[in-house]
Each structure stands twice: as C-alpha cells, then as structure tokens.
Backbone bond lengths (Angstrom), bond angles and torsions (degrees), N, CA, C in turn:
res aa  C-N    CA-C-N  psi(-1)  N-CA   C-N-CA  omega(-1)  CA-C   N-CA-C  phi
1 X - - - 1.458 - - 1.523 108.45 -
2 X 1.486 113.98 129.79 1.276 124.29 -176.81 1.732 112.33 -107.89
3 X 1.031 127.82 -176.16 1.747 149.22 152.92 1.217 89.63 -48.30
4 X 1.153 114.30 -89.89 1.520 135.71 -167.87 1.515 121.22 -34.83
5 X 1.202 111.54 -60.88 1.324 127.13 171.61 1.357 120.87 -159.53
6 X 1.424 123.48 179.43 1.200 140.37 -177.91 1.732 123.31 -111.89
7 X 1.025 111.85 135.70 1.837 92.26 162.89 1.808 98.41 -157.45
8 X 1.285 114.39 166.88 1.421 126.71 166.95 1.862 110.09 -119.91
9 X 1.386 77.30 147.52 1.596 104.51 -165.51 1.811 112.38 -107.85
10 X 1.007 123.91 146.98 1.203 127.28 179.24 1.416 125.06 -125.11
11 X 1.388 122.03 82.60 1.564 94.88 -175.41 1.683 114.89 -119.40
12 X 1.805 100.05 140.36 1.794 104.04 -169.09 1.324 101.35 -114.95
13 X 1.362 113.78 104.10 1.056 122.48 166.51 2.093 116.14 -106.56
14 X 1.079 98.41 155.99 1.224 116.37 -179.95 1.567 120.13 -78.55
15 X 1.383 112.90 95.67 1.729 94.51 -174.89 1.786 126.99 -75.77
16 X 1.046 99.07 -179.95 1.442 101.54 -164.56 1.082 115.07 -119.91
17 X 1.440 118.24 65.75 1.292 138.94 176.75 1.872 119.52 -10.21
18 X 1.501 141.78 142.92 1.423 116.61 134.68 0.890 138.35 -72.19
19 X 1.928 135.17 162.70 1.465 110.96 -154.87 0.986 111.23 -86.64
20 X 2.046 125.21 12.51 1.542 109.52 145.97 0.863 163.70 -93.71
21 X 1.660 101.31 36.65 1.407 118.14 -153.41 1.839 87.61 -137.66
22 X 0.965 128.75 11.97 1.469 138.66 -154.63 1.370 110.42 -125.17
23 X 1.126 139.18 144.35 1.555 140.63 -161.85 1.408 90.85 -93.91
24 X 1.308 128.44 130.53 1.245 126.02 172.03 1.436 133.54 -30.32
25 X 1.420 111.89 -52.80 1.245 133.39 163.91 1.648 125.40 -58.60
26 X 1.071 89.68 -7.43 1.782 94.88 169.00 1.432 133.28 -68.75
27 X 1.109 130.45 118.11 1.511 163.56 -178.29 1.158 92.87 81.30
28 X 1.638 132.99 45.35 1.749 116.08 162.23 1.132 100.68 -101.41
29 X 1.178 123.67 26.40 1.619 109.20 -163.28 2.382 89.98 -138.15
30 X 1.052 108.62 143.03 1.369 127.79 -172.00 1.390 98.01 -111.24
31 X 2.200 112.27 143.50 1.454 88.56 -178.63 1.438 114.35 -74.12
32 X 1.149 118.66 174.54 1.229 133.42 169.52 1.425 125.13 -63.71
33 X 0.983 115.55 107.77 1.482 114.15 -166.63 1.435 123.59 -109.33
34 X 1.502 153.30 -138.12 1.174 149.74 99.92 1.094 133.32 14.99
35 X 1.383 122.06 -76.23 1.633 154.76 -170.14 1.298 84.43 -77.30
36 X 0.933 121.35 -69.12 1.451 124.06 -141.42 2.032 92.49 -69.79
37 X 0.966 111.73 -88.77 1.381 101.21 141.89 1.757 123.36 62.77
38 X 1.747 70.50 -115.74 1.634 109.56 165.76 1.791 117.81 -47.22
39 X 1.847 74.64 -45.74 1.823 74.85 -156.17 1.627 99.38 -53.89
40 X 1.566 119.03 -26.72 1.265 99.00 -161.31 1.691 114.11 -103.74
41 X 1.377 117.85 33.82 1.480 162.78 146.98 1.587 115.82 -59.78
42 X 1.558 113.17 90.48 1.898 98.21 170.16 1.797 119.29 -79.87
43 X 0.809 90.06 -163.56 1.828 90.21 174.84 1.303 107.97 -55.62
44 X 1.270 118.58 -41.79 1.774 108.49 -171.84 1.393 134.14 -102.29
45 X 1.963 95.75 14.78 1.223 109.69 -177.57 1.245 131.35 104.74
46 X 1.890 113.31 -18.03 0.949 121.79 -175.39 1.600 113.12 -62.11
47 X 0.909 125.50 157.30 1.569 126.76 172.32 2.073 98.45 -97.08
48 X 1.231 116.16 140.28 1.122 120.60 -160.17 1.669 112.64 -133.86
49 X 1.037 116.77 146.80 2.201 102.24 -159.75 1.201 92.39 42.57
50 X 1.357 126.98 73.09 1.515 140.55 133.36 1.773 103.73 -16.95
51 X 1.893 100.79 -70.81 1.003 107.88 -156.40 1.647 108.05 -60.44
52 X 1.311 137.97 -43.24 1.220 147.75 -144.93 1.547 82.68 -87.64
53 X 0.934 131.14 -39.92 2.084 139.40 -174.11 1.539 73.31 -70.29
54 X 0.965 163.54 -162.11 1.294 164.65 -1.97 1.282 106.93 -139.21
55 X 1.508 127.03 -1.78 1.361 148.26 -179.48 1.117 98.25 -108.94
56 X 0.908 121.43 -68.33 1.602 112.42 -174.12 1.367 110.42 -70.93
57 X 0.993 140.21 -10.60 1.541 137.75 149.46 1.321 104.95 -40.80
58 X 1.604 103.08 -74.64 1.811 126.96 -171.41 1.626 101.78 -41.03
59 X 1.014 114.27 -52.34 1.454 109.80 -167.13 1.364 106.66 -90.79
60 X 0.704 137.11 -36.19 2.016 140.82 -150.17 1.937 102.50 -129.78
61 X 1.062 104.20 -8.35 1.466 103.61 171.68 1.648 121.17 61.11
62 X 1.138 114.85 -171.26 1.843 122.97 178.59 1.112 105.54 -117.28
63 X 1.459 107.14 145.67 1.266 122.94 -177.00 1.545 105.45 -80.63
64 X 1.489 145.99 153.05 1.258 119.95 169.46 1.166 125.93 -84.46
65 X 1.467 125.88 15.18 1.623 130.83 -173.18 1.592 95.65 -90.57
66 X 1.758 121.69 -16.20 1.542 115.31 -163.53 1.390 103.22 -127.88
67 X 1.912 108.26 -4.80 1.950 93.77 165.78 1.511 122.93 -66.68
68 X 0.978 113.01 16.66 1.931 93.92 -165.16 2.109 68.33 -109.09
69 X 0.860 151.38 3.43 1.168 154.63 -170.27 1.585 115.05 -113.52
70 X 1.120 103.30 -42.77 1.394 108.34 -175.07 1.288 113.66 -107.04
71 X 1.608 125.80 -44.51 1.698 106.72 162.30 1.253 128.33 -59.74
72 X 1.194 156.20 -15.98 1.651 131.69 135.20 1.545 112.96 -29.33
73 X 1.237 146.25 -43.53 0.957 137.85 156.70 1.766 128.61 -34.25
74 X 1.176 102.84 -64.59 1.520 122.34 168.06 1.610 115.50 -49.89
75 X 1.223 104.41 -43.74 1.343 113.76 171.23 1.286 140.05 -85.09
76 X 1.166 87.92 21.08 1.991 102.98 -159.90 1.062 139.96 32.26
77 X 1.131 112.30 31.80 1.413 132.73 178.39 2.118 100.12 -76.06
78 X 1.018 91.21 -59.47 1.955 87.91 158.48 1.262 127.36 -132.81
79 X 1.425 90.52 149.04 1.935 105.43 -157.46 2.011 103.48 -64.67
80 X 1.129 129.94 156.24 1.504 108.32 -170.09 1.733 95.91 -81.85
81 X 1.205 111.24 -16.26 1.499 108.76 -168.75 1.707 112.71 -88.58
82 X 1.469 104.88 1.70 1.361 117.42 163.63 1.619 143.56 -48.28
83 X 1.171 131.26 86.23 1.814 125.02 -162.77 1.307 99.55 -36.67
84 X 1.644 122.11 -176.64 1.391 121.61 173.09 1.225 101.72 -94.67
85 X 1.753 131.93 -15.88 1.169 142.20 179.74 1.649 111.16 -63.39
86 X 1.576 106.25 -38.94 1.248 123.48 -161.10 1.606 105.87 -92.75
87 X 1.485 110.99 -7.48 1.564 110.29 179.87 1.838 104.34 -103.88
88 X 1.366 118.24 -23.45 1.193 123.66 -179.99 1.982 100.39 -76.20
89 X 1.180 100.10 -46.42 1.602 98.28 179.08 2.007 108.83 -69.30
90 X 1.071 116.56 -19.28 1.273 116.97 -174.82 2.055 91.69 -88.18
91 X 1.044 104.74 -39.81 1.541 106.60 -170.31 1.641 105.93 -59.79
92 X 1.318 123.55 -48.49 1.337 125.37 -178.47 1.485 102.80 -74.04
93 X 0.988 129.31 -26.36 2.200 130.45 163.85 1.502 97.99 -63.19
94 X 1.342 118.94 -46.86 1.650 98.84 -172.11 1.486 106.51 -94.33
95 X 1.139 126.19 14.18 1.465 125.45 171.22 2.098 120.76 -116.69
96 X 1.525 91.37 -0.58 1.426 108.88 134.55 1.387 162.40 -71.66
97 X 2.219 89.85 -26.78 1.305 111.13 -176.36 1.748 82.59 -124.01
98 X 1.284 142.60 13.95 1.365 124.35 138.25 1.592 109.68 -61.60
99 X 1.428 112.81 -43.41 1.257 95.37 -152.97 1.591 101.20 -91.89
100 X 1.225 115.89 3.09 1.732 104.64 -175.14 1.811 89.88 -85.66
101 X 0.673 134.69 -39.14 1.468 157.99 165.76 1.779 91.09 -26.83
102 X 1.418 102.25 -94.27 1.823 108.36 175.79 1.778 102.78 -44.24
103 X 1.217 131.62 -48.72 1.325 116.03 -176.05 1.969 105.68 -52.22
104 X 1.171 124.50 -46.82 1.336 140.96 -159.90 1.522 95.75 -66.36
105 X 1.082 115.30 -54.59 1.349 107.72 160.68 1.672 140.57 -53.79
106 X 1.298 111.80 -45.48 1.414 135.80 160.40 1.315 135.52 -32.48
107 X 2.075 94.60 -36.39 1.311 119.00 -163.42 1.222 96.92 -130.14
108 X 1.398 124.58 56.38 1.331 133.61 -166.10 1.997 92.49 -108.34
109 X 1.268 138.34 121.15 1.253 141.81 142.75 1.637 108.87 -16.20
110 X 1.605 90.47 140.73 2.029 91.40 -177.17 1.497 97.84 -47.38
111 X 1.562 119.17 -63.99 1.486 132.92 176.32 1.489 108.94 -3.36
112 X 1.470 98.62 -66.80 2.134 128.82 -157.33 2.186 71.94 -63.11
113 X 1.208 136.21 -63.80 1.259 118.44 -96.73 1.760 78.69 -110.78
114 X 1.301 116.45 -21.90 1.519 124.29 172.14 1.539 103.73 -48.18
115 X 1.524 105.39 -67.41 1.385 127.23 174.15 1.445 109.70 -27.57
116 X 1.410 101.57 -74.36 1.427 102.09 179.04 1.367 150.18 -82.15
117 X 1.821 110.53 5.22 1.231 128.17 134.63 1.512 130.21 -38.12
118 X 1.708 105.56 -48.92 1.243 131.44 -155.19 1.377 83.98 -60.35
119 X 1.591 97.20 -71.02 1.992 110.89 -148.47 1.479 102.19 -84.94
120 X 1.254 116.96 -23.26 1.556 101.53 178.81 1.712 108.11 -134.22
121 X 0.972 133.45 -6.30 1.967 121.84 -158.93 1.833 86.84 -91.68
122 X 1.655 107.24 -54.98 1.594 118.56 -161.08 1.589 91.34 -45.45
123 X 1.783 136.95 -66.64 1.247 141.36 -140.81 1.623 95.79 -69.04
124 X 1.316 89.71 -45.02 1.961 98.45 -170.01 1.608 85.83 -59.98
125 X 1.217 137.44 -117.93 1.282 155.18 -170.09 1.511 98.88 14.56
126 X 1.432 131.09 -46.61 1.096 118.33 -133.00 1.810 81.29 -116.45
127 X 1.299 121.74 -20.58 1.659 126.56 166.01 1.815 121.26 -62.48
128 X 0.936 119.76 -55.66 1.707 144.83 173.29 1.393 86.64 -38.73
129 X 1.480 113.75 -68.46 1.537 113.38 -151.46 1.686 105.72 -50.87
130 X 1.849 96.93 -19.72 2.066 85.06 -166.16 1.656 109.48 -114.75
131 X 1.615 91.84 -1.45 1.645 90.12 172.46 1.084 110.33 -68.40
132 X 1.472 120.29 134.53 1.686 145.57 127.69 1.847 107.06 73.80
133 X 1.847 85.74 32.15 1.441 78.15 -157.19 2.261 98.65 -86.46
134 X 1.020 77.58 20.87 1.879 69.40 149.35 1.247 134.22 -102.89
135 X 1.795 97.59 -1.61 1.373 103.10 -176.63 1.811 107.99 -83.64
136 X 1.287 108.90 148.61 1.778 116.05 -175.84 2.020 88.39 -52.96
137 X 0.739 138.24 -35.34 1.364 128.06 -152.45 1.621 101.86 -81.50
138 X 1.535 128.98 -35.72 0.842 122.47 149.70 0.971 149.02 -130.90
139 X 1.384 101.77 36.59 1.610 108.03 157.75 1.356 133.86 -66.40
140 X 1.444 95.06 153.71 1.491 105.69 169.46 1.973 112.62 73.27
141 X 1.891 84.33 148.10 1.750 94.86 -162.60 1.210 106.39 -42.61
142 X 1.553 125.17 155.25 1.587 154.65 168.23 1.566 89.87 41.25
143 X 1.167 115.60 68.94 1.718 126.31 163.10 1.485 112.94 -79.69
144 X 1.164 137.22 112.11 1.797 135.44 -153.48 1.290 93.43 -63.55
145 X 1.920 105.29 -57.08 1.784 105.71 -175.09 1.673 103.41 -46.65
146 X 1.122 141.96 -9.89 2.062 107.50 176.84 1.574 79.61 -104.27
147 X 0.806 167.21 32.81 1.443 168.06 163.04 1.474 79.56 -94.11
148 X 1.243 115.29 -100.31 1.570 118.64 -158.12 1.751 112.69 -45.46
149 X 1.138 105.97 -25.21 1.700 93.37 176.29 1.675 104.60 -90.37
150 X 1.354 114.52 -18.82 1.570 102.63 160.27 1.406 129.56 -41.68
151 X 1.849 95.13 -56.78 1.495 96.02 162.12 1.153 144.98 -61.66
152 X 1.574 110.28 -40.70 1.507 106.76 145.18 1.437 137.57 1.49
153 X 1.682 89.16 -102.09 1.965 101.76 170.33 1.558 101.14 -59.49
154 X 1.372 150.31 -14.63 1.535 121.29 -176.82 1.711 102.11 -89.91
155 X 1.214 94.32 -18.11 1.605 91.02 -176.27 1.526 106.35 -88.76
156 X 1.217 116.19 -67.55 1.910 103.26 162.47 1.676 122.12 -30.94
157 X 1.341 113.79 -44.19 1.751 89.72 152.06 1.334 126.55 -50.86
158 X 1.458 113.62 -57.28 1.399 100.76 171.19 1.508 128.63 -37.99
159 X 1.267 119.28 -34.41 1.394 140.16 -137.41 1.791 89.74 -90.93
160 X 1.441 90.67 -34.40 1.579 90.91 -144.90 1.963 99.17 -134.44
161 X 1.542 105.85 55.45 1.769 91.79 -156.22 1.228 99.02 -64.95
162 X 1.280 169.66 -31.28 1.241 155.41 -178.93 1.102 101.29 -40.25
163 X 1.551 128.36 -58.82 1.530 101.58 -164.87 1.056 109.38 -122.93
164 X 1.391 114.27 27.45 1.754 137.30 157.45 1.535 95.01 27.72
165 X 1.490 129.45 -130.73 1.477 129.24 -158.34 1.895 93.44 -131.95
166 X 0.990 121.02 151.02 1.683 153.22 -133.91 1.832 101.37 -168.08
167 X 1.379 114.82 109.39 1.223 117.37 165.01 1.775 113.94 -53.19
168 X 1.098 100.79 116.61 1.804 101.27 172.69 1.672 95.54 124.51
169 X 1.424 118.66 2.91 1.663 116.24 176.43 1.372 101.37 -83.04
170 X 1.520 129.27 -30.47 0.884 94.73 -155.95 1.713 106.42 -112.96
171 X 1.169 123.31 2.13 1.867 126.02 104.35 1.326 121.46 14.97
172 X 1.428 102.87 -61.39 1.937 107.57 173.55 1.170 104.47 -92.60
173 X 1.018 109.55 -48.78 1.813 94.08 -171.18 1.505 115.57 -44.36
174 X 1.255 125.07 -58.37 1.670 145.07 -159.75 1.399 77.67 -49.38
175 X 1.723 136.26 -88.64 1.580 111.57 -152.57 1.596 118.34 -72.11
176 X 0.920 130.47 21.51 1.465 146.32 150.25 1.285 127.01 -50.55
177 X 1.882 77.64 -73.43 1.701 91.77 -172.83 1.987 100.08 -79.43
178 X 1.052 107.02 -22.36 1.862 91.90 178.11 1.129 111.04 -66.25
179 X 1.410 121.02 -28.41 1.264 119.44 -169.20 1.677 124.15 -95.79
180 X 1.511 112.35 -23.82 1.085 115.63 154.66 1.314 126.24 -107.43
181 X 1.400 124.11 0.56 1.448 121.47 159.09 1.738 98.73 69.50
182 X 0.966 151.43 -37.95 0.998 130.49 -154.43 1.845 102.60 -104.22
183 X 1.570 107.38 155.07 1.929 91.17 -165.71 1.707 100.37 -99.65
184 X 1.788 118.91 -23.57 1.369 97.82 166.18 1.560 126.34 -71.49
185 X 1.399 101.26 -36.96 1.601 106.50 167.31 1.409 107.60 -35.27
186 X 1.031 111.14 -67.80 1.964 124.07 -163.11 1.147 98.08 -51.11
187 X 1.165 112.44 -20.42 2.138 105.64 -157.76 1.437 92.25 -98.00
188 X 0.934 121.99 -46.06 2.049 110.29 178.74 1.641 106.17 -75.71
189 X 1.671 122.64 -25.68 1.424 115.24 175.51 1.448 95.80 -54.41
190 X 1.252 118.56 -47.66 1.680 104.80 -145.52 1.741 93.88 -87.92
191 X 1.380 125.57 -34.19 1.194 116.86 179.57 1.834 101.85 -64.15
192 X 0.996 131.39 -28.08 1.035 133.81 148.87 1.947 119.16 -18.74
193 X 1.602 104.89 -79.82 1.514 151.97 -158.63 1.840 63.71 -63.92
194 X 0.881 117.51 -67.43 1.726 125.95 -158.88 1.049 124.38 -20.34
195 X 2.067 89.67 -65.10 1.436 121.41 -165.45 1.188 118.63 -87.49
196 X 1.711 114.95 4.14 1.860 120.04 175.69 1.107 104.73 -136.25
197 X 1.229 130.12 45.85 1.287 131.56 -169.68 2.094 102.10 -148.30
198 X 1.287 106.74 149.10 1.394 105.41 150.41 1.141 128.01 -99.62
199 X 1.404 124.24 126.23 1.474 112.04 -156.62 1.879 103.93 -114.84
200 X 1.261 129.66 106.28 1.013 140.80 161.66 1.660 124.28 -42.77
201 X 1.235 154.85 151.49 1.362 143.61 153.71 1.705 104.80 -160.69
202 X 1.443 119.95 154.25 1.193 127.61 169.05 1.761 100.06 -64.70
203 X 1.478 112.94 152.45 1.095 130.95 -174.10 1.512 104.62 -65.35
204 X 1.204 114.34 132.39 1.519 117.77 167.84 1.342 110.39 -90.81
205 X 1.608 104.44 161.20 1.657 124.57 -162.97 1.027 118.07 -37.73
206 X 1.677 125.99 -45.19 1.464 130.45 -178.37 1.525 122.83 -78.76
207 X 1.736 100.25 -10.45 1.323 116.26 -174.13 2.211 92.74 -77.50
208 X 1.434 85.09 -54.52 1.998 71.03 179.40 0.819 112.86 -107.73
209 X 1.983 126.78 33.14 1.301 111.92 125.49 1.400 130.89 -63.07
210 X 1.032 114.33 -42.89 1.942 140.08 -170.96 1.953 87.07 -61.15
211 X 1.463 106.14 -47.13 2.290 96.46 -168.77 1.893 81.47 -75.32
212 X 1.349 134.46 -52.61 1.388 105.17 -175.51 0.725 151.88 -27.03
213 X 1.887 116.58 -56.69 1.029 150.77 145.91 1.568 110.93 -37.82
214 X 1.369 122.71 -90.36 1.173 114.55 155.48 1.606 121.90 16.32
215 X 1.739 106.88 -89.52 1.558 116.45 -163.49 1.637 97.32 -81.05
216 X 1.236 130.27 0.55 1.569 114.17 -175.86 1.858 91.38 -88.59
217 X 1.957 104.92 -42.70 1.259 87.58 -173.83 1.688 108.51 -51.66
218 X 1.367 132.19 -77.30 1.300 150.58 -175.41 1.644 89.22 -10.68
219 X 1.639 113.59 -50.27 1.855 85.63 -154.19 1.603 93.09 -87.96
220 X 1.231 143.84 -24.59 1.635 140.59 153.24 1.496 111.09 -21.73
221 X 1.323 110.92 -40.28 1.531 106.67 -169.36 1.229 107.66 -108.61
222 X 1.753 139.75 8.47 1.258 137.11 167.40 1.683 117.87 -98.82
C-alpha cells in the first residue's frame, strides 16, 4: 500500500513439502501424456493395469492434449475393460437416448414448459451467458459452444428432475465440453461427474421461499 494508491496481490505457489509428510510415491510418476496413453492401450483398446493408469493419473496428472480421451474414463462413461469397437457401439446407444431425452423436453405442453422456464430454463439462460466466456471456446456473440452447453444443463434437468439445474453446474460442464467437444459425450460425462460426486449449490428460489414462509409462519404464532 502506497500514498498514491492501493492494490492486493495474490500469490499461489506450490509448497515443498518434507519427504515426511509426502506419500512415498510422490513425483515418481510423469503426467500422462500421449505415449503414455497408448502405451497402456492393447490391440483392442482395452486399457490394461487399470490400476497403475489410475495412479499415475492421481499422482502425475493428464496432459491436456489426452483429457478429452481419458476423462470419459474417469467418469464412467466407459468401462476401462471396454474394446474401442464396444465404446463406439455404446456411444451411438447413448446418443440415441440423449436425444429422446432433448425430444422429451422439446415436446413439453405450454403447461410442462411454463413450469420449466420458471424453475430451470430462466436460471440456466441467464448462467451460460457468463460462463468462461474469456475462454476462445466461448467467446464472443452467438458462440454455438454456450448454445450447446445450454442444452446440456436444460436437458439434464429433464434427465434428472430432482435435482433439475443448481447455479455452479454449469461450471462443470464448460471444461467438459471444451475438452471433449462432443455435446452427447459431455451430457453422460457430466451425468457421470453427477453421479460420484457431492454436489453443493446455493439454495434456489422455492428453497427460500418454503424458509420464508416457514419463519413468517413461526413469528405469526409467537
């Protein structure tokens, strides 16, 4: 802090643990890259030492030239013991029941579609527009990619009305879909991300309507 002016500083650095505080296995492992990859790829695609692939992930991380490759894996979207034959035939099955999914939505009654403006289209619509939009992938006016992750989260409400859409979903979606580019892929990754995850969110409208209501009755009756 100066006369002149003021500012705050941020710096994240990585500490440097001693090696007794450190998992043994720490920094023996390189990220995972390409090569690395492959190598653990047989002839038919299978991924092979599952376990040792999933360690060296954990520790040494992904390269980003091989996540749009390797998180479907992570996400269970495919089994590691899966052929490549057997993930392309599973990919066109779940990109059948993406889209009966988006039709179900589509063909929603004015009634259905009021409803679901209300509780889920208005929050989404107005989220997309501010995600990640400095990133090249979606920047800039009428960008298709926030189009396609619109559909995304409106269709995973459909997919999933219990926990319909939650500010901060679509947070996950954006490095998903950059990274795998494709919008049915993205939609079972993240229902994926969904279904092994605890997912936190600020309370939605009806949530503190219901405590409003709630505490107005309580003080009426004290």
């Amino acid at each position: 802090v100066s006369d002149e002016k003021s500012c705050m500083q941020f710096s994240i650095q990585r500490p440097t643990l001693p090696s007794t505080e450190t998992h043994p296995e720490e920094r023996l492992y390189r990220r995972v890259d390409v090569t690395t990859w492959l190598r653990h790829l047989n002839h038919s695609g299978q991924v092979e030492e599952e376990y040792k692939m999933r360690k060296a992930i954990f520790f040494g991380g992904i390269d980003p030239s091989v996540r749009g490759e390797v998180w479907p894996f992570l996400l269970h979207y495919y089994s590691y013991d899966s052929t490549s034959q057997e993930r392309e035939a599973w990919r066109l099955q779940k990109r059948a029941h993406y889209h009966d999914i988006q039709q179900r939505r589509l063909s929603m009654s004015p009634e259905e579609h009021s409803e679901f403006w209300r509780k889920v289209q208005f929050t989404v619509d107005k989220d997309v527009v501010r995600t990640d939009r400095s990133n090249q992938f979606f920047r800039g006016e009428n960008n298709p990619n926030v189009e396609i992750m619109r559909r995304i989260l409106l269709n995973y409400a459909v997919f999933n009305p219990d926990m319909g859409y939650c500010q901060g979903m679509s947070d996950l979606v954006a490095p998903l879909l950059t990274e795998i580019q494709d919008e049915s892929d993205t939609f079972w990754c993240f229902v994926g991300l969904m279904e092994n995850t605890i997912f936190i969110s600020s309370p939605r409208d009806e949530d503190m309507e219901r405590q409003l209501v709630g505490r107005s009755l309580f003080f009426l009756t004290v």
